[in-house]
C-alpha positions as CSV (number, residue, x, y, z in Angstrom):
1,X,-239.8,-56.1,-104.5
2,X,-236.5,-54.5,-105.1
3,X,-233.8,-56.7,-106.9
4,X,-231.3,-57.1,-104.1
5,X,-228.0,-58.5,-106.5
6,X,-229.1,-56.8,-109.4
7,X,-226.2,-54.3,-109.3
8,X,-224.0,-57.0,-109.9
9,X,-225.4,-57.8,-113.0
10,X,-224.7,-56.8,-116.3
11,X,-227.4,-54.5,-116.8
12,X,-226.6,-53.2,-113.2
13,X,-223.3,-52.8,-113.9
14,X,-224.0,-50.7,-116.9
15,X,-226.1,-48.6,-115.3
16,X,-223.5,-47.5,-112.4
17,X,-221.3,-46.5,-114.9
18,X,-223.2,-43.1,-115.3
19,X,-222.5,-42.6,-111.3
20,X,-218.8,-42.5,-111.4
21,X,-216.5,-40.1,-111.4
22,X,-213.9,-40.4,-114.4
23,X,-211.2,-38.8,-112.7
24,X,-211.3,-41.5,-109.6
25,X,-212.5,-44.8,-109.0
26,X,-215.3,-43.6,-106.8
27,X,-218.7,-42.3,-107.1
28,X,-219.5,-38.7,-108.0
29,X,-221.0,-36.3,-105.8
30,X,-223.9,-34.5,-107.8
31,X,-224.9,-30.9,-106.8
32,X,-228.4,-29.2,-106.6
33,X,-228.7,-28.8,-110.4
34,X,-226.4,-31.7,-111.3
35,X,-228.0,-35.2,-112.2
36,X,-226.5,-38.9,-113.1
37,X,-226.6,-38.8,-116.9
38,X,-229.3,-41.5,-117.3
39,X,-231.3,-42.9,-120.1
40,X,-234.3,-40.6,-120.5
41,X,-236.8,-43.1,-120.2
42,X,-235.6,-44.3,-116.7
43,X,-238.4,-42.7,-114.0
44,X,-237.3,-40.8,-111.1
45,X,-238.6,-40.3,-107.7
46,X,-237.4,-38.1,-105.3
47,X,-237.8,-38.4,-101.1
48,X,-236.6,-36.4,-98.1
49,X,-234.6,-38.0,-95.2
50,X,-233.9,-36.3,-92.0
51,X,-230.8,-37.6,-90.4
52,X,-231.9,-37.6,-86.0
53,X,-229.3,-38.8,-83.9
54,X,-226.9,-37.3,-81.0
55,X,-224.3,-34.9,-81.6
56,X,-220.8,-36.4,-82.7
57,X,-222.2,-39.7,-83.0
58,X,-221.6,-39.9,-86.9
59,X,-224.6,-38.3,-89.1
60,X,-222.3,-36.6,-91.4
61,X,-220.5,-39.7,-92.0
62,X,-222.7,-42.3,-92.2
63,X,-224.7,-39.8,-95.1
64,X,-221.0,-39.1,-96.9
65,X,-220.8,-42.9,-97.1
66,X,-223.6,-43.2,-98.5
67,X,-222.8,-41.3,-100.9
68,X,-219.4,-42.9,-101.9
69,X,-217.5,-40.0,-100.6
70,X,-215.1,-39.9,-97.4
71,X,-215.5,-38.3,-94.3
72,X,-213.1,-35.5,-92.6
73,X,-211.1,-37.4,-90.1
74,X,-212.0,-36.3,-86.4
75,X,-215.3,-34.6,-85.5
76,X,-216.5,-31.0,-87.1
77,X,-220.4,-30.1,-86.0
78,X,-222.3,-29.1,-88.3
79,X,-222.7,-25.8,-88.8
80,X,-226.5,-25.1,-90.0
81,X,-228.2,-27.3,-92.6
82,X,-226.3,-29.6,-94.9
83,X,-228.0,-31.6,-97.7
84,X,-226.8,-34.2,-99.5
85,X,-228.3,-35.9,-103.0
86,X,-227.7,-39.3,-103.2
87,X,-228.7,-41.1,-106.4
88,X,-229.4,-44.5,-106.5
89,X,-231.3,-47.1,-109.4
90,X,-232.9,-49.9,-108.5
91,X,-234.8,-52.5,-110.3
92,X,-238.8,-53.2,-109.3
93,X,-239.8,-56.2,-110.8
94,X,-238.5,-55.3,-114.2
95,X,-238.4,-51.5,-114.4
96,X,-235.5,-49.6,-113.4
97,X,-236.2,-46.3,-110.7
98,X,-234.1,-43.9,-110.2
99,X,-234.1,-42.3,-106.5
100,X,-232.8,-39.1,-105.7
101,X,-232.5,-39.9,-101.8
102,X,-232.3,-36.0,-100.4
103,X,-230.5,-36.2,-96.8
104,X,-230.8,-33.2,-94.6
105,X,-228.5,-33.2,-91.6
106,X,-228.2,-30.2,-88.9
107,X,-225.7,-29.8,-86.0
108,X,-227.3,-29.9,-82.5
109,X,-225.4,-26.7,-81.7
110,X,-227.3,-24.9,-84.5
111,X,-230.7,-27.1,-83.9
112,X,-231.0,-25.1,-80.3
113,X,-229.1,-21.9,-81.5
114,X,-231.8,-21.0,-84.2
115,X,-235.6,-22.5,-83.9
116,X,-235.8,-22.6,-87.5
117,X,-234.2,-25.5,-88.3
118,X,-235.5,-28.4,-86.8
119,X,-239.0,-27.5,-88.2
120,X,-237.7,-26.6,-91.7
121,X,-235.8,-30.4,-91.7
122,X,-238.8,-31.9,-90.3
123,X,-241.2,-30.0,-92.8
124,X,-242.0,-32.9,-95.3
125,X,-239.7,-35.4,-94.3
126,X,-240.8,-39.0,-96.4
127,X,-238.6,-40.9,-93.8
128,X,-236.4,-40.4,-90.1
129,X,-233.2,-41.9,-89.9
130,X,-232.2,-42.7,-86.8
131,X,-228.1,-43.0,-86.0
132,X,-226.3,-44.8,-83.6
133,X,-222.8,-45.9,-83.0
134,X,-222.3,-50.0,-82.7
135,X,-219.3,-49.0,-80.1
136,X,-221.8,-47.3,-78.1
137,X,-224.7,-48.8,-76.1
138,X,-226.2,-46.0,-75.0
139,X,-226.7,-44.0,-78.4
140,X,-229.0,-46.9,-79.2
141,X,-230.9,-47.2,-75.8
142,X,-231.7,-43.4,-76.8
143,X,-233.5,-44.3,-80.0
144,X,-237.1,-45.7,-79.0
145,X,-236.9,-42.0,-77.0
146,X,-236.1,-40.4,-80.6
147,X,-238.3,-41.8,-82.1
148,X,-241.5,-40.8,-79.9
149,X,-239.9,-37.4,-79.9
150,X,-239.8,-36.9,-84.2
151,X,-242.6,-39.1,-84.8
152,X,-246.2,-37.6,-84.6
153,X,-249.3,-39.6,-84.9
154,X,-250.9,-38.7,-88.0
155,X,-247.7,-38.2,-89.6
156,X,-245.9,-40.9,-92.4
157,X,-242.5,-40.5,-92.3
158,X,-240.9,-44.6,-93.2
159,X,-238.3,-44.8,-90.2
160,X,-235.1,-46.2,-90.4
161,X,-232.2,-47.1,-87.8
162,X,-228.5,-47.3,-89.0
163,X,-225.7,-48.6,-86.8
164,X,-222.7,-46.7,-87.8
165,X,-218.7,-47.6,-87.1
166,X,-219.8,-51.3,-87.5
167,X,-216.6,-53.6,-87.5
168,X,-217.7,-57.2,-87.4
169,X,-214.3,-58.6,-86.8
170,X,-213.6,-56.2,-83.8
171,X,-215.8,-57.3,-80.7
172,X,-219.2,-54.7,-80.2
173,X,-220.1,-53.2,-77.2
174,X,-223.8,-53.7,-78.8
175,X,-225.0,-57.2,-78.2
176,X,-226.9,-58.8,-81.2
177,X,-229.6,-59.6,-79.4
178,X,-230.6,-56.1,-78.0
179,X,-231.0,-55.4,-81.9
180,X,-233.0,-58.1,-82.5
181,X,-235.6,-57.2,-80.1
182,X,-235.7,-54.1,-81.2
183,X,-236.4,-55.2,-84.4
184,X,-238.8,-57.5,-83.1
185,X,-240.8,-54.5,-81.3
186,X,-240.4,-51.8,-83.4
187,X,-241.0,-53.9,-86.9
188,X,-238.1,-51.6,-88.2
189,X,-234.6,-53.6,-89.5
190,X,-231.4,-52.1,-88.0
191,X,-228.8,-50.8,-90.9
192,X,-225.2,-51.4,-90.6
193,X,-222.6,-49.3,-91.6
194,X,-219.0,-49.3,-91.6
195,X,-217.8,-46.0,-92.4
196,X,-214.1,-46.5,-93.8
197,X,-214.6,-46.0,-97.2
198,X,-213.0,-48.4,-99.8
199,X,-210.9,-47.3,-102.3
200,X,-212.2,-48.8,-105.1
201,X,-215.5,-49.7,-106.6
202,X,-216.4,-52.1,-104.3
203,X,-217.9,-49.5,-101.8
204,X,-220.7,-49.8,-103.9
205,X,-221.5,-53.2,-103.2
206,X,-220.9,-52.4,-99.6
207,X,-223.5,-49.7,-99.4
208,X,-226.0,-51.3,-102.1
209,X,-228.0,-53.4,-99.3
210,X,-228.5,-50.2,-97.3
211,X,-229.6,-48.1,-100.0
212,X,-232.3,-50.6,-101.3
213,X,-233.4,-50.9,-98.5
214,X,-234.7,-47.4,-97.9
215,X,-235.7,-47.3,-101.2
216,X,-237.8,-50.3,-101.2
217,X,-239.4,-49.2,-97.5
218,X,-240.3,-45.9,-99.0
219,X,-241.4,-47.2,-102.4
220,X,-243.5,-49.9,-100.7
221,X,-244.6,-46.3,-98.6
222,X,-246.0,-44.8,-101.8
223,X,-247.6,-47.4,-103.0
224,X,-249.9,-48.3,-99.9
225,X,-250.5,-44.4,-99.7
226,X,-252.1,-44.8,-103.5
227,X,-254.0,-47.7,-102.4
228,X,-255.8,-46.0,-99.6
229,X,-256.6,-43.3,-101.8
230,X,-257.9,-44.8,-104.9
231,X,-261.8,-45.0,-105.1
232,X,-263.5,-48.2,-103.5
């Protein structure tokens, strides 16, 4: 559905150019009342992630590449609620969306201190991402628990699962076929993430396949929700 290549194109091309920050090579970071200075006709949907995954495992980092932007070097929890806005256009068949992803991340530390927070992250939530680390088996042996913890029947939140500190050219504790079952039995693709940031503006091509890929899952989301209400 989504156009997997087209931010390599011309018109793709183009288009990034309203995510960048002047002063650097990289991509800006847009605040709560801050916006990618688009066309006006270009629609916009907007969808709430909520980042589940152990503590120190790499929630916070995986979400800052995401976004383009680098992570603090050694580990900092946390402290309370942070949300991140992550734009991102993508072509549907020949109309371009624009998706403000909203990521809401919470330290485990604060997630037990105060019994607020889990609810008010959960409260809403169009999709679960799922972290693990690719160095370390047993963060993803935890997942399938995770996920029959955060996901309710009745609910519809589009889960994903993201591998972070992926290397391919260093050898993985995670064998490739553990993931492929689990793709297999789950019907859910596992994401791959290197989080070094590059320097330049290739990290956008690095991070494109990830991005339309939750936006295509959760479009796709939407679109089967209209079906099933529309009148027969």
């Amino acid at each position: 559905m989504i156009s997997m290549d087209w931010h390599s194109s011309a018109e793709g091309e183009t288009m990034l150019q309203h995510f960048y920050n002047p002063q650097t090579t990289g991509r800006k970071l847009f605040g709560v009342l801050e916006k990618p200075s688009c066309p006006s006709n270009i629609e916009e949907v907007s969808y709430k992630l909520f980042v589940v995954g152990r503590a120190a495992i790499g929630k916070t980092a995986t979400v800052s590449r995401l976004a383009g932007n680098k992570s603090l070097s050694g580990y900092v929890e946390t402290i309370g609620i942070r949300k991140t806005n992550i734009y991102w256009p993508a072509k549907i068949w020949d109309k371009v969306i624009l998706f403000k992803l909203q990521f809401w991340d919470a330290g485990e530390n604060s997630i037990k201190k105060y019994s607020h927070i889990l609810p008010v992250c959960k409260d809403k939530a169009d999709a679960l991402v799922f972290i693990f680390s690719c160095s370390d088996e047993s963060s993803f042996q935890e997942i399938p628990q995770l996920m029959n913890r955060f996901v309710r029947p009745g609910e519809n939140p589009v889960p994903f699962v993201i591998g972070t500190r992926y290397n391919s050219s260093a050898g993985m504790e995670l064998a490739s076929t553990a993931i492929r079952d689990f793709e297999l039995k789950w019907k859910i693709p596992v994401l791959k993430i290197d989080n070094n940031l590059a320097q330049d503006r290739n990290e956008v091509q690095q991070v494109a396949p990830i991005l339309n890929v939750i936006c295509e899952r959760l479009w796709l989301r939407d679109q089967e929700m209209l079906l099933q209400q529309a009148p027969t």
